[in-house]
C-alpha positions in Angstrom: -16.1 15.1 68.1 -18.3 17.6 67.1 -15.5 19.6 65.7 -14.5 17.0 63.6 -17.1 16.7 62.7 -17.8 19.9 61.0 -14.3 19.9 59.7 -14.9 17.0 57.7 -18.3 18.5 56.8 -16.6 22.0 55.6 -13.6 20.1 53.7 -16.6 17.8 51.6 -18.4 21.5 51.0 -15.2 23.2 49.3 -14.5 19.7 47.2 -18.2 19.7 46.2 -17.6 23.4 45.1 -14.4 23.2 43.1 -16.1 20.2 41.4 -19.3 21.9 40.3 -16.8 24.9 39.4 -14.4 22.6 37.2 -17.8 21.1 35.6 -19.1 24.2 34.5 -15.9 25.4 32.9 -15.7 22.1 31.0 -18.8 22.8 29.9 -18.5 26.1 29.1 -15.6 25.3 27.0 -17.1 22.1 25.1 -20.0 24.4 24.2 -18.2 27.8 22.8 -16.7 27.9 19.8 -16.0 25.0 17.7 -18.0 22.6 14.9 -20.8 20.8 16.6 -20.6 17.4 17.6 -21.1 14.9 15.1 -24.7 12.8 14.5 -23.3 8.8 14.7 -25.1 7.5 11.3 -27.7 4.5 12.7 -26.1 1.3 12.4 -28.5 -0.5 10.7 -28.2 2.9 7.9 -24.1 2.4 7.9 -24.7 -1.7 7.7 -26.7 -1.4 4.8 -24.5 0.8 2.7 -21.1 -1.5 3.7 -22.6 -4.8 2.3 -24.7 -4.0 -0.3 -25.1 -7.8 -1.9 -22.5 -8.8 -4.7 -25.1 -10.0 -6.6 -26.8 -6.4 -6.8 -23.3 -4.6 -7.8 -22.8 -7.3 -10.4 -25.7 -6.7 -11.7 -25.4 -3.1 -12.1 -22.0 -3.5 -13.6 -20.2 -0.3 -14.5 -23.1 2.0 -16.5 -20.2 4.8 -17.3 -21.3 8.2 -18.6 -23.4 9.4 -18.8 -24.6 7.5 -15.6 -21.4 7.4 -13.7 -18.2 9.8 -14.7 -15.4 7.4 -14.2 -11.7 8.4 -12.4 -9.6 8.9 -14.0 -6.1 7.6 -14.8 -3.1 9.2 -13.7 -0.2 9.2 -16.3 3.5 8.2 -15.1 2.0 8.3 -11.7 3.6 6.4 -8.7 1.8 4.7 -5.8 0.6 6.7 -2.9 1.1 4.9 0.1 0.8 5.4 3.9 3.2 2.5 5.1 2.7 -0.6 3.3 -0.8 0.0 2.1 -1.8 2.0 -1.2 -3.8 5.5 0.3 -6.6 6.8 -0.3 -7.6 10.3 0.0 -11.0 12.4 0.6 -11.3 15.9 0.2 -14.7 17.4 1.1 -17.2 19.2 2.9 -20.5 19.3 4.6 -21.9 21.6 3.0 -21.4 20.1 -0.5 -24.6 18.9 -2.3 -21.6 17.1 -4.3 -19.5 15.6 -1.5 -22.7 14.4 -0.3 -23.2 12.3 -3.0 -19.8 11.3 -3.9 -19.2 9.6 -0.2 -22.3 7.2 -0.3 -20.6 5.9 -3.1 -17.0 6.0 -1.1 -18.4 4.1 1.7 -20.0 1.6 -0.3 -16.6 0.9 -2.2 -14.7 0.9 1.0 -17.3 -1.5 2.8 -15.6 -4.3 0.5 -12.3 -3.5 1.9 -12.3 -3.0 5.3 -14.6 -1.4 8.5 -15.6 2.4 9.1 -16.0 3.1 13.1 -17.9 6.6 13.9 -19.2 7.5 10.6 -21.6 10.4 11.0 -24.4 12.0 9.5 -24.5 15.4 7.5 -26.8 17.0 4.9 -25.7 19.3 2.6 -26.7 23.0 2.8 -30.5 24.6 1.7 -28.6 27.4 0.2 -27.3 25.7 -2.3 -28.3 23.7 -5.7 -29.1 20.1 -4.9 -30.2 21.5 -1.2 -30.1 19.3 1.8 -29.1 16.1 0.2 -28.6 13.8 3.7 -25.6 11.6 3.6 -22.4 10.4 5.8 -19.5 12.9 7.2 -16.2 11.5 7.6 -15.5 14.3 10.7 -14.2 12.0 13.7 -14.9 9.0 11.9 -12.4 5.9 11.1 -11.2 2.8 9.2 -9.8 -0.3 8.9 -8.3 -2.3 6.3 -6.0 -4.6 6.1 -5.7 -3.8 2.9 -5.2 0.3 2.2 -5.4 3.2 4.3 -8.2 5.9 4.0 -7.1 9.3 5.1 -10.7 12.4 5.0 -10.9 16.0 5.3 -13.7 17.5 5.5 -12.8 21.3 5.4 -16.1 23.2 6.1 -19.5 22.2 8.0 -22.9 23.1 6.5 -23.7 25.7 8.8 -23.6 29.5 7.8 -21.0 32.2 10.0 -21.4 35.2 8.0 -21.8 35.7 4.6 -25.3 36.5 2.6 -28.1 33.8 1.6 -26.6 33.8 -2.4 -22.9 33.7 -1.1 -23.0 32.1 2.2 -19.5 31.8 4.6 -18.9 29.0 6.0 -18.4 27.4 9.0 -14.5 26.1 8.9 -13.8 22.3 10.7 -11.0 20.4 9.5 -7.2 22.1 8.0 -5.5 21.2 5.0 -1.5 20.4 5.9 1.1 18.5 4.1 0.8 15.8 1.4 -3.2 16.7 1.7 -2.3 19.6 0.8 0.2 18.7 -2.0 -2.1 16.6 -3.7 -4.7 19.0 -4.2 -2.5 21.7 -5.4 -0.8 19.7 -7.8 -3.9 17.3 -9.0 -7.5 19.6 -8.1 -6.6 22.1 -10.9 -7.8 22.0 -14.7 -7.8 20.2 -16.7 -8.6 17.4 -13.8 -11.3 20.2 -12.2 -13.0 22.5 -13.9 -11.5 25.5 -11.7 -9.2 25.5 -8.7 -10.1 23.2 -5.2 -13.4 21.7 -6.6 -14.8 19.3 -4.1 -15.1 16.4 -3.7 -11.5 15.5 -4.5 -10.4 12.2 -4.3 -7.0 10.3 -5.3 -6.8 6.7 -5.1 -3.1 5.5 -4.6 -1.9 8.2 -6.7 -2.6 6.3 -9.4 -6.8 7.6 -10.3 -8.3 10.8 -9.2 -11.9 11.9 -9.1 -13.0 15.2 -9.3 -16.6 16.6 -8.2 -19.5 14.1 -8.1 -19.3 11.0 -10.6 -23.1 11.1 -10.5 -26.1 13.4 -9.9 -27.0 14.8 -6.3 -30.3 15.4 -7.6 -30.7 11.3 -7.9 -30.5 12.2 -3.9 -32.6 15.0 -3.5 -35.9 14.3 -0.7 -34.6 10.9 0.3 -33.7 10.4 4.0 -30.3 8.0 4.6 -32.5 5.4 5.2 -34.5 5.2 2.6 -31.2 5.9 0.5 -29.8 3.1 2.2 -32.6 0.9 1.8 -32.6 1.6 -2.2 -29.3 0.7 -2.3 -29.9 -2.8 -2.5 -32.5 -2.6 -5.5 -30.6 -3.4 -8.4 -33.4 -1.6 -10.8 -33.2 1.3 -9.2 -32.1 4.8 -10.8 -30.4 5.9 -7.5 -28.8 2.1 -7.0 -27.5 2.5 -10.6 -25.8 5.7 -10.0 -24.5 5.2 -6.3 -23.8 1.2 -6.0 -22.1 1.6 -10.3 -20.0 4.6 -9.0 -19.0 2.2 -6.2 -17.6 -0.1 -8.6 -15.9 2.2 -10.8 -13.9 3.4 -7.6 -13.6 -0.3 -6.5 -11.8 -1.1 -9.7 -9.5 1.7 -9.1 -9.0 0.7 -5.8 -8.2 -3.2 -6.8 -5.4 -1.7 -9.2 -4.0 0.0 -6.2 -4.3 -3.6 -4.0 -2.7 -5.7 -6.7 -6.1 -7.0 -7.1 -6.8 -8.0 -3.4 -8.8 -9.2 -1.8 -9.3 -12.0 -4.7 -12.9 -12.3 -4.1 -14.0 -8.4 -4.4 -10.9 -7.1 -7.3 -12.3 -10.6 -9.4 -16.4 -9.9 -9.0 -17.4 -9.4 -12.6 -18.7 -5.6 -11.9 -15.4 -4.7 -11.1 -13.3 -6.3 -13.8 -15.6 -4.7 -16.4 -15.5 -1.3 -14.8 -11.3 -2.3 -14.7 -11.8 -2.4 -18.7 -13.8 0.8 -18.8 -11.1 2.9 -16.9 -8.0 1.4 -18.0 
């Protein structure tokens, strides 16, 4: 009995060893190398941004420039589509004072169309103009629509791996491959962009593209998410104006791609004037 005793004893030692052995290289491995792990944006932050009230966008309507910088339209362009649904691409980074701005206004469009799950936080980086704007990341986030598909990339974090303070490397997260890749060679070159790759880049059912910001980041600049999202709702606002008008510009763009569904969003009174303003 004894014996057994200690057999059992030594067999519950090795497991307990192999197991602590195993954790530690997990560990080891989640921790070297590789982007960090993404911030989940407060719900309350990403609930406020996804239904800002109708009343508020109609009331901003669709300021244009030089407010808002509309899409534009794509001539003899087909619809993109992933399936059955018209798609939507994002091309960004974290780092980007521009991207930064340019997605509050993406996630308030795409709140009227469907659901985000996992949407992160980021700020954009101190070393560049418009420094540490805070926004949303679309790294390991996703959404739902029943009626189009989003598809992000966002190419680059906002932390530095080598580089100098006035031309900072850096860090790489997510690859460009295939029609991603496509798109922005063939649309993300002048005259669309003012040079080569210009982030953001966005193309909404091959049929509108948006190059850079359509507003200021500086509107942005010292204003935590929340207080962002807070402003969001107050239709008098400078920063509501710019994000929540953007939002309807891309909305109108998206409708077009929809064939003007859902009914209720594509017919709101924002969106069929910012429809007139882009064409």
């Amino acid at each position: 009995m004894p014996l057994a005793l200690a057999t059992v004893s030594l067999v519950v030692l090795v497991l307990v060893l192999v197991i602590a052995l195993l954790a530690v290289k997990v560990t080891h491995r989640s921790s070297a190398g590789g982007p960090p792990p993404t911030t989940l944006a407060p719900a309350s932050v990403v609930l406020q941004a996804t239904t800002v009230p109708s009343s508020v966008l109609d009331a901003i309507g669709a300021p244009g420039p030089p407010v808002v910088t509309p899409p534009v339209r794509l001539a003899h362009s087909q619809l993109l589509r992933n399936g059955n649904r018209p798609l939507i691409v994002y091309v960004g980074a974290e780092f980007c004072p521009f991207c930064a701005a340019q997605r509050w206004a993406l996630v308030v469009a795409l709140g009227r169309f469907g659901t985000f799950s996992d949407l992160g936080l980021a700020t954009s980086s101190t070393q560049l103009v418009f420094p540490g704007v805070d926004s949303f990341t679309f790294r390991g986030a996703s959404y739902h629509s029943r009626y189009v598909t989003f598809q992000a990339v966002e190419t680059y974090g906002s932390d530095t791996t080598t580089g100098t303070a006035s031309s900072p490397v850096f860090e790489p997260l997510e690859s460009l491959a295939g029609q991603d890749r496509a798109l922005l060679d063939r649309l993300d070159v002048p005259p669309l962009a003012p040079v080569p790759a210009t982030l953001p880049f966005v193309d909404i059912g091959g049929r509108y593209v948006t190059v850079g910001a359509e507003f200021s980041p500086g509107l942005l600049a010292g204003r935590s998410t929340s207080t962002i999202a807070a402003d969001l709702a107050q239709p008098t606002s400078h920063l509501a104006r710019a994000v929540d008008g953007t939002a309807n510009e891309l909305t109108a763009a998206i409708c077009t791609s929809t064939g003007q569904q859902p009914a209720a969003v594509c017919s709101a009174p924002a969106v069929t004037a910012a429809q007139a303003r882009i064409g």
